[in-house]
C-alpha positions as CSV (number, residue, x, y, z in Angstrom):
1,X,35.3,-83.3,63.3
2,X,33.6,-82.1,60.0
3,X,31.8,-78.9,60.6
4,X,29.9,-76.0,59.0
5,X,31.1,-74.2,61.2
6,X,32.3,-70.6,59.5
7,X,35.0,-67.6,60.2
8,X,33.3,-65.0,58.5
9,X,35.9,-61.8,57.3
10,X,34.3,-58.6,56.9
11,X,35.2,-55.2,56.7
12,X,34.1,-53.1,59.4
13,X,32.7,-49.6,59.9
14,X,36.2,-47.8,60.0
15,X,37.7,-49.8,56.8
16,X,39.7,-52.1,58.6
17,X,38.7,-55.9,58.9
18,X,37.3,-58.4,61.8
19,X,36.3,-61.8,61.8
20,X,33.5,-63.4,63.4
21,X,32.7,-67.2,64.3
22,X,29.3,-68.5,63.4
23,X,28.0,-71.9,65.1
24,X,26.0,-74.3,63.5
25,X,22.9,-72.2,63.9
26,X,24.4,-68.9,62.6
27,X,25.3,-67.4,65.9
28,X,28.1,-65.2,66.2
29,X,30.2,-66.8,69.2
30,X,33.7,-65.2,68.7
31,X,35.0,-61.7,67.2
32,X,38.2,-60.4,66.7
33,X,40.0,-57.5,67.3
34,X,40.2,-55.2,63.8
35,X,43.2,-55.5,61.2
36,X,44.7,-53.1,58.5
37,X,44.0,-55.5,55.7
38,X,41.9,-58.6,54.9
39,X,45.3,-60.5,54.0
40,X,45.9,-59.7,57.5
41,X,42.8,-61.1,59.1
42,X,42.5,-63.8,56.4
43,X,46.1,-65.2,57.8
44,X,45.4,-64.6,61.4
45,X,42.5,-67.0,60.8
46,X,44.8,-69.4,59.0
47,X,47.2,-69.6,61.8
48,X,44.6,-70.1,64.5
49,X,42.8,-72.9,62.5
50,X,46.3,-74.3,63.2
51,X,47.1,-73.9,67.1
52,X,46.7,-76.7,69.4
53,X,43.8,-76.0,71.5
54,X,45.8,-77.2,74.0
55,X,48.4,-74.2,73.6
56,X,45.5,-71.2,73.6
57,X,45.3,-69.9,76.7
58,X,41.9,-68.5,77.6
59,X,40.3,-66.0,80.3
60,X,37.1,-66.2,81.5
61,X,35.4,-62.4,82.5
62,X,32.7,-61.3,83.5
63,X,30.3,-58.3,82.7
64,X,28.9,-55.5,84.7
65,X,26.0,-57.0,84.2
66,X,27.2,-60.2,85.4
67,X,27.7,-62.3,82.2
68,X,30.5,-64.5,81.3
69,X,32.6,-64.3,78.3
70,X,35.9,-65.7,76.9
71,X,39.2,-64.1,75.9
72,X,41.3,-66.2,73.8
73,X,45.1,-65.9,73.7
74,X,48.2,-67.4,71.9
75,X,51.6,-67.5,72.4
76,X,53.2,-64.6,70.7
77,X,49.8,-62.8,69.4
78,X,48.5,-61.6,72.0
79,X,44.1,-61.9,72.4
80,X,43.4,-63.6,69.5
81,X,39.3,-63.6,69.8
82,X,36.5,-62.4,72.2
83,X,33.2,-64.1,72.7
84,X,29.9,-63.2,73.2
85,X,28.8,-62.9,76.7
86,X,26.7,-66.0,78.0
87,X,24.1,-66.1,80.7
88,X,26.2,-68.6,83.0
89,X,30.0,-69.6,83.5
90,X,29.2,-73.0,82.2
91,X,27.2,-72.0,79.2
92,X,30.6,-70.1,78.7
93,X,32.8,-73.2,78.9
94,X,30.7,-74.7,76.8
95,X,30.9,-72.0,74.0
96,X,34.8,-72.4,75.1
97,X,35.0,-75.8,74.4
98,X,33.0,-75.4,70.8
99,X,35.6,-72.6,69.6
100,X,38.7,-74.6,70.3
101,X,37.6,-78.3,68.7
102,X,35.5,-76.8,66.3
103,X,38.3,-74.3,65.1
104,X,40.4,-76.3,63.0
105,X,37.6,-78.1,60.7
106,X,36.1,-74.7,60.5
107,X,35.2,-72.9,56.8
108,X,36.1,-69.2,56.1
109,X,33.8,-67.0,54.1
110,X,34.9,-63.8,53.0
111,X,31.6,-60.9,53.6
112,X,30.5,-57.4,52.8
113,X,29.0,-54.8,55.1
């Protein structure tokens, strides 16, 4: 699947780092959790651009404001990603769906603040 779809690394507000998935269209559909280091986050992209989507488990939640979101998880890691929250379950699945076939083609860009 050839994609421009893009992991972006950036530092965030309290000096540690995050990623972020951008779609197509430049919308932010997945965060992570923060790290120490960018080496950190850098390889924590690297491994997940190599899981079989078949092996990430995933939770779907929902909001108090009654939106659906996605919690990725991997074997041995732990919640590897969280998405944004979508108007419906199936707009959700959708976003899902996108994350996990669109992961392994996708580019990583290292930002500023």
């Amino acid at each position: 699947m050839t994609s421009s779809t893009t992991y972006e690394i950036y530092p965030d507000n309290k000096g540690e780092f995050r990623y972020r998935m951008k779609s197509l269209r430049n919308e932010t559909i997945m965060v992570s959790e923060s790290f120490k280091s960018k080496e950190q986050c850098l390889k924590a992209v690297e491994q997940l651009k190599t899981y079989n989507p078949k092996k990430i488990r995933h939770k779907l939640k929902v909001t108090k404001d009654h939106r659906c979101y996605f919690k990725l998880v991997a074997p041995r890691y732990g919640v590897i990603g969280i998405s944004e929250p979508y108007n419906t379950v199936h707009d959700c699945k959708i976003g899902l769906s996108f994350v996990l076939l669109s992961t392994p083609s996708a580019l990583i860009k290292e930002c500023s603040l």
